[in-house]
C-alpha angles and dihedrals in degrees: 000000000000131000128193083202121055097203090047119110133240116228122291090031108110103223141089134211129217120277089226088112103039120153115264116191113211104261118230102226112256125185090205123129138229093239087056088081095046128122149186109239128187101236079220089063098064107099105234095183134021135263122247118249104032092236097053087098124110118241121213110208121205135198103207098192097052096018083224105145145184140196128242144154112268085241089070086073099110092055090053090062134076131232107260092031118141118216113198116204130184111225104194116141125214121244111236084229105144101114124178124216155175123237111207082268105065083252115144119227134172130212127194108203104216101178138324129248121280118250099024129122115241090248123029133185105244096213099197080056109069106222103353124120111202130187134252115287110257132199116251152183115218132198116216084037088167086060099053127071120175116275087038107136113207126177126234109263104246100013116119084036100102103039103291130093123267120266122233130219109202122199121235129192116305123270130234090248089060107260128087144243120279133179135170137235083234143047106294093221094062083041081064111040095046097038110004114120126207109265093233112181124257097263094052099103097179137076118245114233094187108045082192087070091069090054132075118243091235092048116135115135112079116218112092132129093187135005132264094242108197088063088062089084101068127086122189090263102044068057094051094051095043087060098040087061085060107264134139129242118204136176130223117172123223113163102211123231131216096247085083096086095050118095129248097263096188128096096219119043101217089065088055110122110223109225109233120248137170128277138193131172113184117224087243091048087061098043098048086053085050094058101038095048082046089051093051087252130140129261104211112192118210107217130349084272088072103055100047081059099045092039081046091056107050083045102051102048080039098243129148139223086260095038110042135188118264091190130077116238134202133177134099126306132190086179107159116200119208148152103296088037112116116219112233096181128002112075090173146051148190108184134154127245111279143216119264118256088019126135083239095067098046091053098053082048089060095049096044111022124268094247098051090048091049094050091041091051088045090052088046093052084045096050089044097242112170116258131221139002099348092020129097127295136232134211131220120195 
């Protein structure tokens, strides 16, 4: 396996590196503008649950060389693929980071933990504190961000309230993405399992009452400030049925951040700044696209997660669509795609429906044309599919 960034870590490790050295692909200049990939959405139309089973969704599929499309449960899926294809799936779990807490005040405050520093043990001696352990210092969003200044100790909202003492969340210096440092005065993984909330994302309204349902059923590797959504559809045995037709499931890993939630702020896209994230392609991973693209078979990519990691890769190890990579690569990437971005692995994709102005939508217009994902999203809205993270998927092939 490969890395672009010798600190940073292979998968499994627990750790994760600094972004300072995130791959970057040279960008093809592009006069569009952000309100080119603006709609109008119902607000009805935002799932706010679930549906049960996961497969119980409807799939839009779409043909992106004719725009011609048709309308299917989520559970067709294996029909819709071909033996030999490969899916590609991104099995990143979210951390269940959102932690609540009291500043000496009363005031509430949230944090969302995003990742730790890299290098650090999971427990260290905090040598100005006699006899405390804290934790690593971890990387966080606040909110409010205006009530905190660095050295502010707040307590965990609902610890010391069953015996034990409460647990304190101390705040470190602030951070380039515009949060701060934080650490405990405990593990960070018990922080998390007793008191630690699923991150959802803003325009979730409702409360979840099955945290597993924001989580794919594939998903191993922690890390994750949001889901990749277009995984949530599949069950084990819609699994099951995709490889006994003679298909390939393989993983790739992109912990999510939260910048995925922020909107594109530029007027132009191409002066948009990508937010970096974490990558990882398996070696057998590698190998398996490799073997299906010399055999004349289909990469699918699950989720627009996916394919950042898949298009980083080639890049990265400077590969092509006719000249592959046989080695697995891991490392940070910041990689935007967008109309004018040609795309070196991935000829397929199932993907959810996506914000407007978002660098999600511009990325499945690149793979699949503008006007045809204009005119798809306009049929969807039509046909009342169910938009976002919970909501319905599409397929572009």
């Amino acid at each position: 396996m490969v890395t672009d960034d010798p600190s940073a870590s292979p998968r499994g490790s627990g750790q994760v590196a600094s972004p300072a050295t995130a791959f970057d692909a040279s960008r093809p200049q592009s006069d569009l503008q952000t309100e080119d990939f603006d709609f109008d959405l119902p607000a009805d139309l935002i799932a706010q649950t679930p549906l049960e089973p996961r497969d119980a969704t409807r799939l839009l599929v779409v043909d992106k060389g004719s725009g011609a499309v048709t309308h299917h449960s989520f559970r067709e899926i294996p029909a819709l693929l071909d033996p030999g294809d490969v899916l590609v799936v991104n099995d990143s779990r979210v951390l269940a980071g959102r932690i609540h807490a009291v500043r000496a005040t009363g005031g509430r405050v949230e944090f969302l933990l995003l990742r730790p520093l890299a290098g650090s043990s999971s427990c260290v001696s905090d040598e100005t504190s006699t006899g405390r352990e804290w934790s690593v210092w971890w990387e966080s969003l606040v909110r409010p961000a205006n009530r905190i200044r660095p050295g502010m100790q707040l307590v965990v909202s609902g610890s010391g309230s069953s015996g034990e003492g409460p647990v304190t969340v101390e705040v470190g210096e602030r951070t380039a993405s515009g949060g701060f440092l934080i650490r405990f005065d405990s593990s960070v993984d018990r922080v998390l399992h007793r008191f630690g909330e699923m991150p959802l994302p803003p325009y979730i309204r409702t409360r979840l009452a099955d945290a597993s349902r924001y989580q794919t059923v594939y998903a191993r590797e922690s890390g994750s400030a949001a889901a990749p959504t277009a995984g949530l559809h599949f069950t084990d045995e819609l699994l099951g049925a995709v490889r006994n037709r003679g298909m390939r499931v393989v993983p790739v890993t992109l912990h999510v951040g939260a910048d995925t939630f922020r909107p594109v702020r530029s007027d132009r896209i191409a002066d948009h700044e990508m937010h970096a994230e974490y990558a990882i392609v398996p070696d057998a991973t590698a190998i398996a696209i490799g073997d299906a693209r010399r055999n004349g078979h289909r990469v699918v990519a699950v989720g627009t997660t996916a394919v950042r990691t898949l298009e980083t890769w080639v890049r990265a190890l400077g590969g092509a669509r006719d000249n592959l990579p046989e080695a697995g690569w891991h490392g940070w990437t910041r990689i935007f795609l967008y109309p004018g971005v040609d795309f070196q692995v991935v000829d397929a994709l199932v993907t959810n429906f996506h914000v407007p102005r978002s660098t999600l939508l511009m990325l499945v217009s690149a793979f699949a044309g503008s006007g045809v994902v204009r005119e798809a999203y306009a049929t969807a809205i039509a046909a009342r599919y169910r938009f976002y993270s919970f909501g319905d998927a599409c397929f572009f092939r």
